[in-house]
C-alpha positions in Angstrom: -11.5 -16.9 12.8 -10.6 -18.8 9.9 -11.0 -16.4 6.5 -7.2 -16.1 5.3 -4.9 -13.2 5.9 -3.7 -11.2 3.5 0.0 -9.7 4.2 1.0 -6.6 1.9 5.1 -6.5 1.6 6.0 -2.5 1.0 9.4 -3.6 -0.3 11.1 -0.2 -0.3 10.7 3.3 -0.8 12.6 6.1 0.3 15.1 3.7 2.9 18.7 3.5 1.5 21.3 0.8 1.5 23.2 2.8 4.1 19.9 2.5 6.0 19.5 -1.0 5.5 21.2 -2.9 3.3 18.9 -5.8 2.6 16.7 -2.8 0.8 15.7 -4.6 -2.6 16.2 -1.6 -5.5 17.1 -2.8 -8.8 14.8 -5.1 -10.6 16.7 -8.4 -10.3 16.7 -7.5 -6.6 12.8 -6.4 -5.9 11.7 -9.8 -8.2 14.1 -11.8 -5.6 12.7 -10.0 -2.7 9.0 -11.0 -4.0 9.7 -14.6 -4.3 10.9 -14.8 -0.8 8.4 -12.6 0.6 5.2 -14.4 -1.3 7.2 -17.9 0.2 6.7 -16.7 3.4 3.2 -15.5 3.2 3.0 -12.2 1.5 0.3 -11.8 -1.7 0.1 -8.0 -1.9 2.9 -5.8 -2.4 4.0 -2.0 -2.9 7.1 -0.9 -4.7 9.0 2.3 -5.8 11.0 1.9 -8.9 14.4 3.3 -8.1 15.4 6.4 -10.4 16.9 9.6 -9.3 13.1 11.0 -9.3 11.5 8.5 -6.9 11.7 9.5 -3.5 11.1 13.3 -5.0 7.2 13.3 -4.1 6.1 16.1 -7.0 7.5 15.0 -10.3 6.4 12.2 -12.6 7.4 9.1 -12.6 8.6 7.0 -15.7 7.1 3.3 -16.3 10.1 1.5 -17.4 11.6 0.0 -14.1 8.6 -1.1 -13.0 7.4 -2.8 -16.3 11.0 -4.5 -16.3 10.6 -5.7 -12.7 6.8 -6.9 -13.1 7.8 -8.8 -16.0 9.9 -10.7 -14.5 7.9 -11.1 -11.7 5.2 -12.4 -13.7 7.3 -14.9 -14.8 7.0 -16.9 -11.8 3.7 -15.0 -10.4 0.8 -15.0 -12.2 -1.8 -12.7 -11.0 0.5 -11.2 -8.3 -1.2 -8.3 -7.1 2.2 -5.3 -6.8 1.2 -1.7 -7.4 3.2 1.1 -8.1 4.2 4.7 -6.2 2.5 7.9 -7.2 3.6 11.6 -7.3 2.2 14.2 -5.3 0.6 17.0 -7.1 3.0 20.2 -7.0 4.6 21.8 -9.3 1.5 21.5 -11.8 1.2 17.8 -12.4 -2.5 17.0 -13.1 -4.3 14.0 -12.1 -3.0 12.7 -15.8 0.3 13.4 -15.2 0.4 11.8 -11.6 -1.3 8.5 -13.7 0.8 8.3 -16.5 3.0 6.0 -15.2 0.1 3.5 -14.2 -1.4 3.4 -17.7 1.4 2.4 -19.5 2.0 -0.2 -16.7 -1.6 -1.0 -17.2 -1.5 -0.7 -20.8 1.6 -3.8 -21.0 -0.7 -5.6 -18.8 0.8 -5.9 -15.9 -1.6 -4.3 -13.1 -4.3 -5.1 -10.8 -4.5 -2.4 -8.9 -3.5 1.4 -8.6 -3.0 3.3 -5.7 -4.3 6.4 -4.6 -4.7 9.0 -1.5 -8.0 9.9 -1.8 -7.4 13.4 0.2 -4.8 15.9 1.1 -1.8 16.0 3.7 0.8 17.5 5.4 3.4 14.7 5.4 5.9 15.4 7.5 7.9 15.3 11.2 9.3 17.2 13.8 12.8 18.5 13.8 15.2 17.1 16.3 14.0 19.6 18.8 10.7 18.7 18.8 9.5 21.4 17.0 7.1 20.6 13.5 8.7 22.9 10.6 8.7 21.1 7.6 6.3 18.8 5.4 5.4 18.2 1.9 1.8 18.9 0.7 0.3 15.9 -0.5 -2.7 17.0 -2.1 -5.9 15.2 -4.1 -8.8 16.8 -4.8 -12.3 15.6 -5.1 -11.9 15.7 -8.4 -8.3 13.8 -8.8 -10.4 11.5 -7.1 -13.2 11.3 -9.1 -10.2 10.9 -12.3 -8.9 7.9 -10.6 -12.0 6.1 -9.9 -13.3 6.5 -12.9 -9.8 5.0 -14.3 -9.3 2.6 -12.1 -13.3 1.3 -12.8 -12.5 2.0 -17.4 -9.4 -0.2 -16.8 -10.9 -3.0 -14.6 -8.3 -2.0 -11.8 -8.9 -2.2 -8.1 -7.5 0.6 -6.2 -5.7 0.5 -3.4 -6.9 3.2 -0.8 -4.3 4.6 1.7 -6.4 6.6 4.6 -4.4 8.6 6.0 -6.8 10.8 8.0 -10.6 9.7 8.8 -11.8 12.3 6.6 -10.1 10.1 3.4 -12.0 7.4 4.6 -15.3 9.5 4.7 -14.4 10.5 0.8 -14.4 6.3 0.1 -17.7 6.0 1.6 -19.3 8.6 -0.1 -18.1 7.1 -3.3 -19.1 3.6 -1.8 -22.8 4.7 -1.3 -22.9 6.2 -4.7 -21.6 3.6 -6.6 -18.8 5.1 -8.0 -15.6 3.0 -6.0 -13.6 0.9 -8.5 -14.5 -3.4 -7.9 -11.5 -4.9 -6.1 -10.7 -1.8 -4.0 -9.3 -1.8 -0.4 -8.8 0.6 2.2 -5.1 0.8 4.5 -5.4 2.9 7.3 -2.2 4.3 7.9 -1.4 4.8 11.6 1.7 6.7 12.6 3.3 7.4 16.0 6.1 9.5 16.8 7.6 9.5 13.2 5.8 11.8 11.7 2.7 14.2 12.5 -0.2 12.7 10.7 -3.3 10.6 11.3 -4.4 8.6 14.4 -2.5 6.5 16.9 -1.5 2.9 16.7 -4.0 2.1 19.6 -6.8 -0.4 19.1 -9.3 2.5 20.4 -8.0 4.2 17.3 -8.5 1.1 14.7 -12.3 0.8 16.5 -12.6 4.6 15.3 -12.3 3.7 11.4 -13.9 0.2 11.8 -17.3 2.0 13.5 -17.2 4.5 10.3 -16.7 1.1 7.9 -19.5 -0.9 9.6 -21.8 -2.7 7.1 -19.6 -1.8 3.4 -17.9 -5.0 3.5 -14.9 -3.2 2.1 -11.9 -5.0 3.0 -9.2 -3.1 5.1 -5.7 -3.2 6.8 -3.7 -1.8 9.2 0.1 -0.1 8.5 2.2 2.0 10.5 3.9 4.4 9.1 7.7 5.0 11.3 7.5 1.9 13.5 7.3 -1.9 14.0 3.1 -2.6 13.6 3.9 -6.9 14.2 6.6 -6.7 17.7 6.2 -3.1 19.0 2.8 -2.3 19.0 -0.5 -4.5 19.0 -1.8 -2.9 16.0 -1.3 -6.1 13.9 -2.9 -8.6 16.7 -5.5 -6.1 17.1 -6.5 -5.7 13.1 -6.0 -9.6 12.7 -8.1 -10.7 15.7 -11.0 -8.2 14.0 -10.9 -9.9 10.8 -8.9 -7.2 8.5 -5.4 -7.6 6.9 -1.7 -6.5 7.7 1.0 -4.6 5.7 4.6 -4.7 6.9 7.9 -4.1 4.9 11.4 -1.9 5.0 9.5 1.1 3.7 7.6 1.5 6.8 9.5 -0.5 9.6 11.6 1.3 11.7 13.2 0.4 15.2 16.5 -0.7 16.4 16.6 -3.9 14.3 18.1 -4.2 10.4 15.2 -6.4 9.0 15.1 -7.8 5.6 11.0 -8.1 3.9 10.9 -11.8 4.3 11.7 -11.8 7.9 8.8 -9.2 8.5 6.4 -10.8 6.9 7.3 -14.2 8.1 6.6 -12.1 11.5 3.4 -11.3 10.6 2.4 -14.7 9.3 3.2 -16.6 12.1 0.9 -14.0 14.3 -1.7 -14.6 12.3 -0.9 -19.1 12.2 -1.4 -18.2 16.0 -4.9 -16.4 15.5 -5.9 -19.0 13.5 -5.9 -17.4 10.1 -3.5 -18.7 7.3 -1.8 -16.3 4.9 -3.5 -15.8 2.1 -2.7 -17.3 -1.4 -2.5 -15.2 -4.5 -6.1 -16.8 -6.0 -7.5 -16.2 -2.3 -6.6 -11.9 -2.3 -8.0 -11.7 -5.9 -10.9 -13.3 -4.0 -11.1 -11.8 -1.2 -10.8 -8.1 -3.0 -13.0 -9.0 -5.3 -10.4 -8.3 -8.2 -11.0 -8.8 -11.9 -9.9 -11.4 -13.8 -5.8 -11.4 -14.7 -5.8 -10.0 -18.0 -3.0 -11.8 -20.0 -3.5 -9.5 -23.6 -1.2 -6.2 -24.2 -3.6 -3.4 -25.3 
């Protein structure tokens, strides 16, 4: 197995400083974050901006942190691949509304990809006793998906595909077969444990499940758990790596007894994959690997 690795760093999300302190939020602290991260192996990465409305799933989001903090990434970073949160669809946001935070991005040219849950959830856990009472409707449509797509493929974005469920995945396919998924796009298939009620098990029986519905696409994948520790306390990463697909890790999924910061978790991650015999990828190798457009360097 040699074909390089590519780590995604989910640098934050709904985690606190009181939950961990090395959580980067502001923009001087995310770019910082990203230059250790991509130092120890990272190419891909996933960040909420930090206003009062992120971690609010239905209401939409403003550009302005995340232009700020992709500038100056970009400073140091050309062609960095970091994509953006989205809103859920309560409360009567549209498929526009839910995107207008990635076109402006897009539009100060900043983006390579935009992210999307091609189906609909419940996401959410059970209450201390056990007992599954609350969640928040995360819903996408057929045709919020077909308004992303078509998007994603206008813009010359590659989308990144979070499959939550098999039946997202069967969505992708059918949009693979037709002709209709965006160049550059890649699927995650979120995995999830204890934390919350959602998807399959991290078990490699589980991972065989979605790579027998992938077989012959050549889409590229990779694996993240959701509520857990995918590198040390499960073999979800070994197993995904091993099989030729890719690995996310980062505060906004990890969780366990330790107080990581990003860089030490996707140093983790690396250095499984040195011992499997595949190198992290570069930056130029993911935009290769994905299949990603060309960097566009002109404001629209």
């Amino acid at each position: 197995m040699t074909s390089p690795l590519i780590i995604e760093a989910a640098l934050n999300g709904t985690i606190t400083k009181a939950q961990n302190p090395r959580v980067p939020l502001t923009p001087d602290e995310i770019a910082r974050d990203v230059d250790a991260c991509v130092a120890a192996g990272a190419s891909v990465f996933h960040s909420h901006a930090q206003e009062p409305n992120i971690g609010k799933l239905n209401r939409k989001h403003s550009s302005a942190l995340y232009i700020a903090t992709l500038r100056e990434i970009g400073k140091r970073h050309s062609g960095l691949v970091l994509y953006p949160t989205l809103p859920g669809a309560a409360d009567g946001l549209t498929m526009a509304d839910r995107y207008a935070h990635i076109a402006e991005i897009d539009d100060a040219a900043l983006l390579r990809v935009a992210p999307l849950d091609p189906g609909t959830i419940n996401f959410g856990r059970p209450d201390a006793d056990g007992v599954p009472r609350h969640s928040v409707l995360k819903a996408t449509s057929f045709d919020d998906v077909d308004y992303a797509f078509a998007f994603c493929r206008e813009r010359k974005l590659g989308s990144a595909l979070s499959i939550f469920e098999p039946g997202f995945l069967r969505l992708v396919l059918a949009h693979h077969r037709a002709g209709t998924l965006p160049r550059g796009s890649m699927v995650k298939f979120e995995f999830s444990d204890d934390w919350a009620l959602f998807g399959l098990p991290s078990t490699e029986l589980a991972l065989d499940v979605y790579l027998e519905m992938l077989r012959g696409t050549e889409i590229p994948w990779m694996v993240s758990l959701r509520g857990g520790d995918v590198c040390r306390g499960t073999g979800l990463a070994r197993a995904a790596i091993v099989r030729g697909g890719h690995v996310r890790v980062g505060i906004h999924d990890y969780a366990g007894a330790r107080v990581p910061s990003n860089e030490e978790l996707v140093a983790e991650v690396a250095a499984l994959g040195r011992s499997l015999g595949r190198e992290p990828a570069t930056l130029e190798e993911t935009s290769e690997i994905l299949g990603l457009p060309s960097v566009r360097t002109a404001v629209r």
